[in-house]
LUMLUMZA-828347 format. One line per 2 residues: number of its first residue (from 1); their letters; for each residue x negated, y, z of N, C-alpha, C. Coordinates in nm, 4 decimals. Layout:
// LUMLUMZA-828347
NUM	A	X,Y,Z,X,Y,Z,X,Y,Z ~ ...;
***
This chain:
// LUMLUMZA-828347
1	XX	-1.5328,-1.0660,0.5943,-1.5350,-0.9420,0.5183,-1.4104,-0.9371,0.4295 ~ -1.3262,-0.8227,0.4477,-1.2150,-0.7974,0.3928,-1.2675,-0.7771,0.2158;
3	XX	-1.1501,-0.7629,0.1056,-1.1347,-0.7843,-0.0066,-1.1198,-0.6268,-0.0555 ~ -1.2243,-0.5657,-0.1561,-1.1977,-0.4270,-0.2075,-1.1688,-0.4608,-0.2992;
5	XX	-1.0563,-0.4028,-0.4093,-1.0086,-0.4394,-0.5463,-1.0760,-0.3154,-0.6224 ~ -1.1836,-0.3476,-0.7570,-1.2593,-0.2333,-0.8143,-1.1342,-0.1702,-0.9038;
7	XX	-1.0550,-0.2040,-0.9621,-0.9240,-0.1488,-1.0342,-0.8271,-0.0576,-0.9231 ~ -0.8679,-0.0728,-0.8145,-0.7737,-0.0295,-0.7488,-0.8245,0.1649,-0.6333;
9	XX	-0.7167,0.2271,-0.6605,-0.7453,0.3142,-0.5437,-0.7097,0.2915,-0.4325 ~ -0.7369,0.3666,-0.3210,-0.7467,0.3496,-0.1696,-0.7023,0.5108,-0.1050;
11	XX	-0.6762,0.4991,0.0671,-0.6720,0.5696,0.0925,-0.7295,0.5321,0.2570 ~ -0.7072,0.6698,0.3517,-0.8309,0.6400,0.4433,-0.7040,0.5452,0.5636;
13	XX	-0.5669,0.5549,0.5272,-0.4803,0.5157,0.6054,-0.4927,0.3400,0.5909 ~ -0.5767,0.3159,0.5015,-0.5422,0.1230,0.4413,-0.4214,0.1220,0.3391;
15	XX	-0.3737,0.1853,0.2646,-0.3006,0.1731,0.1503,-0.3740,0.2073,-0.0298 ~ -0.2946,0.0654,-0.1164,-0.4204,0.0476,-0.2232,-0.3072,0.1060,-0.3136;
17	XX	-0.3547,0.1514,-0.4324,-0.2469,0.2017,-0.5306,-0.3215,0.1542,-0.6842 ~ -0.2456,0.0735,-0.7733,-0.2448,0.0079,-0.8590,-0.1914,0.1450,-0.9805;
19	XX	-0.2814,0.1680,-1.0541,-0.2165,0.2950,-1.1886,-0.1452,0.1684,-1.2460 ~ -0.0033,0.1619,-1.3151,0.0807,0.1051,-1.3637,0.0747,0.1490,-1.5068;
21	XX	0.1200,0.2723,-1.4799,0.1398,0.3766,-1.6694,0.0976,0.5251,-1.5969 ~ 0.0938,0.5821,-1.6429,0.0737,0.7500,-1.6359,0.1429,0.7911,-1.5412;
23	XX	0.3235,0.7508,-1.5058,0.3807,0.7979,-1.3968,0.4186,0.6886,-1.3255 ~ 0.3960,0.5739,-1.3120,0.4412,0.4324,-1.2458,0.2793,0.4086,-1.1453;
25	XX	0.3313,0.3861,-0.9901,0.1642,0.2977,-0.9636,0.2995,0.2566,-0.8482 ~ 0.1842,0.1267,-0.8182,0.2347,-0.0204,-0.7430,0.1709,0.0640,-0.5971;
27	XX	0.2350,-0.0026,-0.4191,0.1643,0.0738,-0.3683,0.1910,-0.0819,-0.2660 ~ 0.0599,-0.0798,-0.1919,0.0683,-0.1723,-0.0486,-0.0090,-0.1725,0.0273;
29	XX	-0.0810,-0.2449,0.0978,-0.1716,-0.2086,0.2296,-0.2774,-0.3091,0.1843 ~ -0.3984,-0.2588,0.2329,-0.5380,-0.3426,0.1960,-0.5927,-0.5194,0.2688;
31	XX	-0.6156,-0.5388,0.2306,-0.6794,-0.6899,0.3108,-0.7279,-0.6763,0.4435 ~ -0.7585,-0.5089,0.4369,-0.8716,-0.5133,0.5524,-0.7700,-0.4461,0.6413;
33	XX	-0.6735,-0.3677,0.6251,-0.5056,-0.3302,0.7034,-0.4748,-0.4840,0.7781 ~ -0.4442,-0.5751,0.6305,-0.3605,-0.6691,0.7075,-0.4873,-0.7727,0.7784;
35	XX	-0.6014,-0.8076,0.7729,-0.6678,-0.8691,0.8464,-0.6649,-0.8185,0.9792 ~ -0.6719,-0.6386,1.0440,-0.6885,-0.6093,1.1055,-0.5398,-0.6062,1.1942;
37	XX	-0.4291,-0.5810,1.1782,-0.2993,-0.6003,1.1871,-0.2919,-0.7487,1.2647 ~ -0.3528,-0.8439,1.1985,-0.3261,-1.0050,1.2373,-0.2087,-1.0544,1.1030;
39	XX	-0.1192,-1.1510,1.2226,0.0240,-1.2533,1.0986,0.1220,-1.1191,1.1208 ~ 0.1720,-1.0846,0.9628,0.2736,-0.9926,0.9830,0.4170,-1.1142,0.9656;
41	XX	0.4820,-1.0030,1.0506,0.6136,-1.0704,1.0924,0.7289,-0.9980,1.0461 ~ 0.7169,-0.8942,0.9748,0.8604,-0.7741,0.9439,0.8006,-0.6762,0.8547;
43	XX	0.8623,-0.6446,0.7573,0.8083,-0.5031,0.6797,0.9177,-0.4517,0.6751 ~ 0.9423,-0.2758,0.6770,1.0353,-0.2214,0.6634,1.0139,-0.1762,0.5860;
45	XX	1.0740,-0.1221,0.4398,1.0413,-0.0157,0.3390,1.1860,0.0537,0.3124 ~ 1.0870,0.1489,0.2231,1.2212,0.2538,0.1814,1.3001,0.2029,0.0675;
47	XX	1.4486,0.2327,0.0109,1.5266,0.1988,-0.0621,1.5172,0.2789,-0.1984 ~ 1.4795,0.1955,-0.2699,1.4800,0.2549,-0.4090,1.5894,0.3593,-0.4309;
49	XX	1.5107,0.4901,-0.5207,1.5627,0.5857,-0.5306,1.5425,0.7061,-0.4374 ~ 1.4440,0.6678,-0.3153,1.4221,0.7729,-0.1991,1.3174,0.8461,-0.2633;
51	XX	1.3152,0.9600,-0.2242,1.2279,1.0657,-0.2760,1.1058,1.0091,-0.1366 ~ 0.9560,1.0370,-0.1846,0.8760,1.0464,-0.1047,0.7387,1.1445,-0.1377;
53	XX	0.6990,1.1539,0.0050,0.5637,1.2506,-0.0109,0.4661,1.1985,0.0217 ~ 0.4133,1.2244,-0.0193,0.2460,1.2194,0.0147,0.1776,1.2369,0.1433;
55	XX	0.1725,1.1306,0.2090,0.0904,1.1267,0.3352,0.1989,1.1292,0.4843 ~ 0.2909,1.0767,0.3987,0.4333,1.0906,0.5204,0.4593,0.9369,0.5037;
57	XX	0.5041,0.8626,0.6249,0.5530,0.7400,0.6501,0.6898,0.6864,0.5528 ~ 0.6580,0.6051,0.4692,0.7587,0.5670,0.4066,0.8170,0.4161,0.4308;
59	XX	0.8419,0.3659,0.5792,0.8033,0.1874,0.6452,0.7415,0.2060,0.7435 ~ 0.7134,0.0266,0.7676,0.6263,0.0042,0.8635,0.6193,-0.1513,0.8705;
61	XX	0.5159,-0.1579,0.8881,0.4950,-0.3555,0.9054,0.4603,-0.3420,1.0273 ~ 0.5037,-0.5004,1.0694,0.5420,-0.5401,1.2747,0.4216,-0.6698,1.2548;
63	XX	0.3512,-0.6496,1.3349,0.2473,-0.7885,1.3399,0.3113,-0.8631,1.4731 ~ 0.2345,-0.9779,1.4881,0.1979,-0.9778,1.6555,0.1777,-0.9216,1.7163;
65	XX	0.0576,-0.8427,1.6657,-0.0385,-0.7600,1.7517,0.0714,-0.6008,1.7610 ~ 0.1333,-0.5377,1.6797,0.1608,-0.4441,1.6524,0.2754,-0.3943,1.5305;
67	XX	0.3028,-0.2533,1.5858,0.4093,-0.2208,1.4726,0.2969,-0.0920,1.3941 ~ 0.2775,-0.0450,1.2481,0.1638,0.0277,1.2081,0.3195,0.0868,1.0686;
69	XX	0.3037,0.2263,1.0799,0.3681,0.3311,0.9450,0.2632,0.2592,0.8173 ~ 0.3645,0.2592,0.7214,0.2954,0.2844,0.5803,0.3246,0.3591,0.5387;
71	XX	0.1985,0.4761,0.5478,0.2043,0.5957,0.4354,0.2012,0.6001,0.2964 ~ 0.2763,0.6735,0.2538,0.2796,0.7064,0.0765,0.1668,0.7644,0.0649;
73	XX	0.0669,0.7184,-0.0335,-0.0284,0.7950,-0.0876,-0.0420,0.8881,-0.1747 ~ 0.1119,0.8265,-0.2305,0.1370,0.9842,-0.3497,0.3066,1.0410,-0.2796;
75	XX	0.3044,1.1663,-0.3659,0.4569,1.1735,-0.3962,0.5406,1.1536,-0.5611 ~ 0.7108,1.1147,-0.4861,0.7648,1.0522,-0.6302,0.8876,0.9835,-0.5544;
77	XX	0.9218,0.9698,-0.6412,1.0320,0.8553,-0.6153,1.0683,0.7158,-0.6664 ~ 1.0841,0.6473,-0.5474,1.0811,0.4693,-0.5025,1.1678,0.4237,-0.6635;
79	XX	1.1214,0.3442,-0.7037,1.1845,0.2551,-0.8577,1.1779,0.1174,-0.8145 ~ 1.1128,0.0462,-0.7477,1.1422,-0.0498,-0.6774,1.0491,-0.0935,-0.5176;
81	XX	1.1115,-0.1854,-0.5145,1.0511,-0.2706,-0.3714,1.0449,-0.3769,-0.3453 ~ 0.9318,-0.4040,-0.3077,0.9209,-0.6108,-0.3188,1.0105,-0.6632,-0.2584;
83	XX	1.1653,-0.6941,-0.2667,1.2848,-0.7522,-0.2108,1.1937,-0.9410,-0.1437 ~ 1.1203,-0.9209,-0.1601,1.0452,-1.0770,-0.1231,1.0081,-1.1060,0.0791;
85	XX	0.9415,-0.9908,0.0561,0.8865,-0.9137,0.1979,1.0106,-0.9553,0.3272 ~ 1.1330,-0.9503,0.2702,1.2513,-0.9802,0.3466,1.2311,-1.1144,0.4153;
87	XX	1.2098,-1.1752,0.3494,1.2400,-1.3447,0.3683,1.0971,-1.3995,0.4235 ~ 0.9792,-1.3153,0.3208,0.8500,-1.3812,0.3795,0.7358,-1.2682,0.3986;
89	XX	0.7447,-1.2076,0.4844,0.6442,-1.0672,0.5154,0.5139,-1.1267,0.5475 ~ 0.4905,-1.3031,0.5372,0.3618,-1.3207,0.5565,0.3092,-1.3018,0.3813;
91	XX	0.3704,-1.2821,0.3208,0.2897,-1.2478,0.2120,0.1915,-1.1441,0.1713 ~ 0.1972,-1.0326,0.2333,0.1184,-0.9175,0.3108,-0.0338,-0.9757,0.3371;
93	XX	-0.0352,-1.0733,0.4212,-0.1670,-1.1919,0.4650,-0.1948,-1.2312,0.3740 ~ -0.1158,-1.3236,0.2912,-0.1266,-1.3794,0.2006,-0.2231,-1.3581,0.0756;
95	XX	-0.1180,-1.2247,0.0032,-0.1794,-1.2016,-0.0928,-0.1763,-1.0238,-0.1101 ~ -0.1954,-0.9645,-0.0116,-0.2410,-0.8165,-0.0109,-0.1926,-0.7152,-0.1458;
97	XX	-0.2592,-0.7953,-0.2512,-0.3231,-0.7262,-0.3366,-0.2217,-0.7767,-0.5029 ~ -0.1012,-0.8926,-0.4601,-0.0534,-0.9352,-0.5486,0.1071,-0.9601,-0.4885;
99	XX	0.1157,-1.0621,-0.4829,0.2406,-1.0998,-0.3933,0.3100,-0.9988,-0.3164 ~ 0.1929,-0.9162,-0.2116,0.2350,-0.8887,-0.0874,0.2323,-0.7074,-0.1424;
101	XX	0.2350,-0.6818,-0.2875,0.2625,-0.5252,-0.2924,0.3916,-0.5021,-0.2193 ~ 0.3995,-0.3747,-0.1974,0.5180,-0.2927,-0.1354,0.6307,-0.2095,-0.2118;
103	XX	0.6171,-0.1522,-0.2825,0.6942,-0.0597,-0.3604,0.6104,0.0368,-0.4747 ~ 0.6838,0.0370,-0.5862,0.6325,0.1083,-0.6979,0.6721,0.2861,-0.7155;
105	XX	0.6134,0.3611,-0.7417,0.6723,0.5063,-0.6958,0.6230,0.5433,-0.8103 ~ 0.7444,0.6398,-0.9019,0.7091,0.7243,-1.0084,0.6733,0.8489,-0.9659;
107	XX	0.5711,0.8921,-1.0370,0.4911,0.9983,-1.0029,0.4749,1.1178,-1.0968 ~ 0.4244,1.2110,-1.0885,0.4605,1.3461,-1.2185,0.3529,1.3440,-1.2389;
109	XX	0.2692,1.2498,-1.2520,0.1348,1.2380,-1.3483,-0.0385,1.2070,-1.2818 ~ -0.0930,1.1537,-1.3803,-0.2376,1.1508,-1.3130,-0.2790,1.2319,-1.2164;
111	XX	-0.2435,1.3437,-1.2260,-0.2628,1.4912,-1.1243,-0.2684,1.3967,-0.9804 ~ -0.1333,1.3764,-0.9688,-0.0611,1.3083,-0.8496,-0.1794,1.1991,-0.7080;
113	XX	-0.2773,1.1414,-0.8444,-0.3746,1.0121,-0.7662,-0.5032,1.1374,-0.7525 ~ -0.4809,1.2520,-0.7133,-0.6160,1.2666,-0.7077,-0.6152,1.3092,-0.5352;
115	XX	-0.7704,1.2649,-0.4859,-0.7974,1.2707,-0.3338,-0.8066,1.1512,-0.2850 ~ -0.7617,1.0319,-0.3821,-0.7436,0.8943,-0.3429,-0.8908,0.8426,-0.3735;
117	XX	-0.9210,0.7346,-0.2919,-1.0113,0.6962,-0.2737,-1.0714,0.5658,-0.3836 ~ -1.1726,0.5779,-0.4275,-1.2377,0.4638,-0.5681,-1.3016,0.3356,-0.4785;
119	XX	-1.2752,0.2493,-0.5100,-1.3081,0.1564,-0.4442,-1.4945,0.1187,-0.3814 ~ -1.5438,0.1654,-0.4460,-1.6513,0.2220,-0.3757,-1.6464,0.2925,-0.2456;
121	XX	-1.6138,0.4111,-0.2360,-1.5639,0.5024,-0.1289,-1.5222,0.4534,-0.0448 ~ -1.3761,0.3576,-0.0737,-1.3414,0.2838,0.0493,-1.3996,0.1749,0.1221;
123	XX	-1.4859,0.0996,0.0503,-1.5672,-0.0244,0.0624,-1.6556,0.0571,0.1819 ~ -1.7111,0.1556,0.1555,-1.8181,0.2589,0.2574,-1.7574,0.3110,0.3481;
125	XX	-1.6545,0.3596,0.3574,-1.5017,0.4149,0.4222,-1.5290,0.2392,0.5220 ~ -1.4805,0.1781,0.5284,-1.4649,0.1009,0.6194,-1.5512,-0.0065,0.5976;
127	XX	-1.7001,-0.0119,0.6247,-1.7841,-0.0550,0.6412,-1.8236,-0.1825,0.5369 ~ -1.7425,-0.1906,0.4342,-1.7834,-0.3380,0.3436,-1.8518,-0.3032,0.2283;
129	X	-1.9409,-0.1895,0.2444,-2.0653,-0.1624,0.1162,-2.1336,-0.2609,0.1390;
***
């Protein structure tokens, strides 16, 4: 049984979003993404400073099994990116939810997280109620 974080939002794609400050949230893929994915082997992300939207591919992580888009759950623009992911994309496996975040995206406000999923929701969303 994959790992739901109660601090954390969700979305129905497997991406978790961490509120940072009011316009800052952390963004990466769920336990139950990368369990299902398998050993990731490559992450691609976007370069700080890219404008992004909401529900549009911003990357992509390469498993064994597969290559899978990571969607932005919000829109905003990229302020950083786990430069780590380069060297060791098994951190994704690893630590999902710490290590293995993806990129931080400033956002034009609380407005921005709404439609996203409460960790409840997603826990029921993919079967780990």
């Amino acid at each position: 049984m994959s790992d739901v974080q109660a601090n954390l939002l969700y979305t129905k794609e497997h991406e978790w979003v961490e509120k940072l400050s009011d316009t800052l949230v952390r963004i990466g893929i769920t336990a139950f993404a990368q369990d299902q994915l398998g050993d990731i082997v490559f992450v691609e992300l976007p370069k700080v400073g890219a404008a992004v939207t909401a529900h549009e591919s911003i990357g992509s992580v390469e498993s064994v099994k597969t290559v899978s888009d990571i969607f932005c759950p919000v829109s905003g623009k990229v302020t950083a990116v786990n430069s780590s992911l380069e060297a060791s994309p098994e951190l994704v496996n690893s630590s999902s939810y710490g290590e293995g975040w993806m990129v931080e995206v400033e956002i034009s406000g609380p407005d921005a997280l709404e439609g996203l999923l409460t960790a409840a929701e997603y826990a029921d969303y993919t079967g780990q109620a």
